[in-house]
C-alpha positions in Angstrom: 114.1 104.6 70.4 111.4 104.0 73.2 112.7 103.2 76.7 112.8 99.3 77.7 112.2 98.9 81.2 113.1 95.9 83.6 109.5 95.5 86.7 110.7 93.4 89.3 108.5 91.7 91.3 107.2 88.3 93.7 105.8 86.0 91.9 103.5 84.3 94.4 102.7 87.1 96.6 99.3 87.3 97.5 99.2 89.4 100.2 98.1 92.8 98.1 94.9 94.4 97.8 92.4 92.8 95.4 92.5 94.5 91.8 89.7 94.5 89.9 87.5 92.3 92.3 90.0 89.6 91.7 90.3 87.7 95.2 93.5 85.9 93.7 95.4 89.3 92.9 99.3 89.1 93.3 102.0 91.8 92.1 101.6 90.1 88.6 98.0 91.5 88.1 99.2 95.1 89.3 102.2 94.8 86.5 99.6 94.1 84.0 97.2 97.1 85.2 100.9 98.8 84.6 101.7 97.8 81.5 98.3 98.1 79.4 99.1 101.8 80.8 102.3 102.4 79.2 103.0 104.4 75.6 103.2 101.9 72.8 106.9 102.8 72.9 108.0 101.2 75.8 109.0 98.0 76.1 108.6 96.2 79.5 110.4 93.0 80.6 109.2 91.2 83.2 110.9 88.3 85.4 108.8 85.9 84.1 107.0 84.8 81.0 103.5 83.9 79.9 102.3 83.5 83.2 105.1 80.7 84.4 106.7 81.3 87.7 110.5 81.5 87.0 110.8 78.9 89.9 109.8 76.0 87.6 113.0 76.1 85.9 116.6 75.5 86.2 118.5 79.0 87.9 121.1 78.6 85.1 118.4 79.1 82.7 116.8 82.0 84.7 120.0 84.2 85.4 120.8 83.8 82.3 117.0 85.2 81.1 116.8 87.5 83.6 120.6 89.3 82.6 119.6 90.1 78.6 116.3 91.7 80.2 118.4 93.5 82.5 121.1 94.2 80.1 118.8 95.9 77.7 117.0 98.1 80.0 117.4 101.6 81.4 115.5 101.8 84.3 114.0 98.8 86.9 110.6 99.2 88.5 110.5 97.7 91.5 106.8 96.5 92.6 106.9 96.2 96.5 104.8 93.9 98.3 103.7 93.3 101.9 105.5 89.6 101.8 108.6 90.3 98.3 111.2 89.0 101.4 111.7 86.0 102.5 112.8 86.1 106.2 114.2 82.7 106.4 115.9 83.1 103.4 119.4 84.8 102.7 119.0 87.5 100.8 121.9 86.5 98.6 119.4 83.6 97.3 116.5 85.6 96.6 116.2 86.7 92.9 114.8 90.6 93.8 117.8 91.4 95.3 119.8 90.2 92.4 117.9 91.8 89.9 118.6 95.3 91.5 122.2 94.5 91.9 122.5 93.4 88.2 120.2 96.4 87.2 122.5 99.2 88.9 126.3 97.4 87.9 127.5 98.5 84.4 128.2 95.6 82.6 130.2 95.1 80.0 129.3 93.0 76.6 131.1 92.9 73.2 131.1 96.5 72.4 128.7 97.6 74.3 128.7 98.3 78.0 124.7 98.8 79.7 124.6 102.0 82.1 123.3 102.0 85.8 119.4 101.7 85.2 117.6 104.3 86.7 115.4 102.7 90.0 112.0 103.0 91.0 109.8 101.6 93.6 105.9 100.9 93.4 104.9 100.3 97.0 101.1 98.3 96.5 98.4 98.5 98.6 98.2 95.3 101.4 94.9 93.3 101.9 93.6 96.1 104.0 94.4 98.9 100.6 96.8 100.3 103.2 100.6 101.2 102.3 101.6 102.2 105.9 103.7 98.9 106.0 106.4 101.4 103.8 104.4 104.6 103.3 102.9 106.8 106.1 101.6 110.2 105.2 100.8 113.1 107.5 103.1 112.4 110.8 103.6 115.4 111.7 100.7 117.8 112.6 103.2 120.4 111.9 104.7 120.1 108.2 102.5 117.0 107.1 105.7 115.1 106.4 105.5 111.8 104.5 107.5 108.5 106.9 109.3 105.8 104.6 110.0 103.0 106.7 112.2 100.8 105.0 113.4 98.5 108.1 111.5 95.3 106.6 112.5 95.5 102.9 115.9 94.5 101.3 118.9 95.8 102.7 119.6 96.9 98.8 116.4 98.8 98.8 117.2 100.3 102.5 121.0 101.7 101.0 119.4 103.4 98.1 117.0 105.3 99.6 118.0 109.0 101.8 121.4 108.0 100.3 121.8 111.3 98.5 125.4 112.7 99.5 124.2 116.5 100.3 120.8 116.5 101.6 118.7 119.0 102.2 116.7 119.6 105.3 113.9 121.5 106.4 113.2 122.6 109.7 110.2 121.2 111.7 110.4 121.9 115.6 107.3 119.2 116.2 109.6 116.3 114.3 111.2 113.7 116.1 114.5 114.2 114.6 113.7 118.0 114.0 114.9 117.8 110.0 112.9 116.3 107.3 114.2 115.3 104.2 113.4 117.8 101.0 114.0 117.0 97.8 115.1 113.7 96.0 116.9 112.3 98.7 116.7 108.9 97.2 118.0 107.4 94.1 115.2 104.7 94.3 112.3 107.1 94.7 109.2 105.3 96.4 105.3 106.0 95.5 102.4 104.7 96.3 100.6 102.0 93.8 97.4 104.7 93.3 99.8 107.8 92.9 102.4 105.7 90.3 99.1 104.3 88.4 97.4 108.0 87.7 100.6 109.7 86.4 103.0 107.3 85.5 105.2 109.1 83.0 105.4 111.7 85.6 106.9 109.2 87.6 109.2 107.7 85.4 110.2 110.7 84.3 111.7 111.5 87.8 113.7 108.0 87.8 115.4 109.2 85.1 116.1 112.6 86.3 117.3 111.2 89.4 119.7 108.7 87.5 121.0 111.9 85.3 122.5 113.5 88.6 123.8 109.5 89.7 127.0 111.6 90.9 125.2 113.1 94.0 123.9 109.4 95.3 126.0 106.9 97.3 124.8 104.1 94.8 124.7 100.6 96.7 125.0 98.3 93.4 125.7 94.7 95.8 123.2 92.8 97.7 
């Protein structure tokens, strides 16, 4: 049986990099780029269908969608966008939030009961094809660590990444903190859009891995 993954994503967000020449790109057209990509035998579900934002109908009708998606699938892709969070909004009332929370609880229904999904994040490219707004590479002139600034997505995001129980360290004299992280530190692993896009079962791969050693992660699972 193929995988069946759950891509998360806003809507309306158009404050990404143009695909394709497409001067109207949101996180949508980067989910399709995605899924023409995958192996015949995966199955993606995405938060909305046909091209309707989820917003034109009743949330009754969309929580209840949006948990058999969940339900059947094994591991969510996150696609992370400059503008996914609403500041003015609690985060309680935004639906990305909620579908990680539902995503990593282990619900039970009629005989079967769904595992914690596996958790991956696609960080895309903002208007300028920069992804420093998460992602910063080389900031060390020593070890060429990578930075993950996390301060301005969801707190759910923030407590499942470096939430590993025993990290591991290396030692970097010219680092502000003088440790870097090694390893999978994170149980929601985050990659740049151009990285995730040229190896994606390499990628996906590694959620899983990750989600196979779930025991050695302080898993947040509430918003």
């Amino acid at each position: 049986m193929g995988r069946k993954i759950f891509v998360s994503y806003k809507y309306a967000d158009t404050s990404v990099y143009c695909l394709n020449n497409n001067i109207n790109t949101t996180p949508r057209h980067y989910v399709d780029e995605f899924v023409e990509k995958i192996l015949d035998d995966v199955h993606i579900y995405k938060g909305e269908e046909d091209g309707n934002d989820l917003s034109e109908f009743k949330d009754s009708t969309i929580e209840t969608n949006l948990k058999d998606k969940i339900f059947d699938s094994s591991l969510t892709i996150v696609f992370i966008s400059p503008n996914m969070k609403d500041k003015y909004t609690n985060e309680d009332d935004q639906w990305i939030p909620w579908e990680i929370s539902y995503s990593l609880k282990e619900i039970s229904r009629s005989v079967k009961i769904s595992k914690t999904n596996a958790l991956l994040g696609v960080v895309l490219p903002d208007l300028s094809n920069d992804y420093s707004y998460v992602i910063k590479d080389n900031t060390c002139e020593k070890c060429n660590c990578r930075t993950i600034d996390t301060s301005n997505l969801f707190s759910i995001i923030q407590k499942n990444t470096f939430n590993i129980k025993n990290p591991e360290y290396s030692e970097c004299d010219n680092h502000l903190y003088n440790k870097v992280y090694i390893g999978e530190s994170s149980y929601m692993k985050l990659v740049k859009w151009k990285d995730f896009i040229n190896n994606i079962n390499c990628y996906i791969d590694s959620a899983y891995a990750i989600r196979d050693n779930i025991k050695e992660y302080n898993v947040c699972k509430t918003v």
